[in-house]
N, C-alpha and C positions, 0 to 999 in steps of 0.2 A: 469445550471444543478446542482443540489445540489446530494449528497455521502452522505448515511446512514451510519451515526459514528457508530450505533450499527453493521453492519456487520464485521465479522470475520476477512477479510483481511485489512479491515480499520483500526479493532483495532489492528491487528497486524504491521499496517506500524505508527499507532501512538504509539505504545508501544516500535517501534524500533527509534523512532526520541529521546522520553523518556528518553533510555538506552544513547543511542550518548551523549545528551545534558550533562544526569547528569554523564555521564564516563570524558566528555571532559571536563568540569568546574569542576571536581575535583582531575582530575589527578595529579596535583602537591602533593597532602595529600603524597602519597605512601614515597615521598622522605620527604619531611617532618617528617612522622611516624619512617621512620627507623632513621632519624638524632634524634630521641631521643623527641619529641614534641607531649608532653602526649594530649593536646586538640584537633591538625589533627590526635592523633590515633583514640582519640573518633570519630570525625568526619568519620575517614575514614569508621570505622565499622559500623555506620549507612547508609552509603552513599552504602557500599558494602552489607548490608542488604536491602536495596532498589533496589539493580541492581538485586541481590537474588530473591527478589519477582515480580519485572517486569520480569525478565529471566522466571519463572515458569507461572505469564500470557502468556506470548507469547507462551511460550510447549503448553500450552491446547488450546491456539486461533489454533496455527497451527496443532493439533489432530480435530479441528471442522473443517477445511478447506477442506479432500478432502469432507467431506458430502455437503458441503456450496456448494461448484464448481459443486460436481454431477447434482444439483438442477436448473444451470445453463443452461437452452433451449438451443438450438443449433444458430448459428448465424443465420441460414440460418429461420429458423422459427423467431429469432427477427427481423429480417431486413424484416419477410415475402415474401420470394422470394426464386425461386427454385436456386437450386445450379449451374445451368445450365445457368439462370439468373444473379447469382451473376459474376459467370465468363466472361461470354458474356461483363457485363459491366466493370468488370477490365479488357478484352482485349479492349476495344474500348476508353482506356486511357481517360478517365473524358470527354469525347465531347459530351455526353448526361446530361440533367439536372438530379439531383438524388435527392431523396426521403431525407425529414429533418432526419436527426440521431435519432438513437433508443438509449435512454439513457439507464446507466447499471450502477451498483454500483462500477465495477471494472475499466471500461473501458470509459472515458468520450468522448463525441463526435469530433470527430476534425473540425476543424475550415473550413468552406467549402473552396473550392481552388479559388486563385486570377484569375480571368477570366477579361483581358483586355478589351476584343472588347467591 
């Protein structure tokens, strides 16, 4: 299953690995900058001007998200099956064979269950 990098929550879960990365490879600047170390202050303020503007993508990814999730059918309509349906076969614990995964941008398919016999 391939995740549409253009969707909303995609970019927002790569805009948050983004932030992680460049916060954690450059944490050390902050002590550096106060010991007096004029090149990590440069550094730093560029680096904190980058977290600046990924921080402000991420506000507008996440103002486009609840529209994006509205848009999202209901389970029961992707999996095609009444709700009634869907129950019946989570109580009857996986002992029926079940339909291939309905892919989703959000939610990737899980792996079908180890069945022995």
């Amino acid at each position: 299953m391939t995740q549409d990098p253009s969707h909303p929550a995609m970019a927002l879960n790569t805009r948050f690995a983004e932030v992680e990365c460049l916060a954690e490879s450059h944490q050390h600047l902050s002590k550096e900058s106060l010991a007096g170390n004029k090149p990590a202050n440069a550094v730093l303020h560029k680096v904190l001007n980058q977290l600046e503007e990924l921080l402000s993508d991420m506000k507008a990814d996440v103002t486009r998200l609840p529209a994006t999730l509205s848009r999202i059918p209901p389970i029961a309509a992707r999996l095609q099956m009444s709700e009634r349906s869907i129950l019946s076969r989570l109580a009857s614990k996986g002992t029926e064979s079940h339909p291939p995964p309905v892919s989703h941008p959000l939610h990737p398919p899980s792996p079908p269950a180890f069945n022995p016999s």
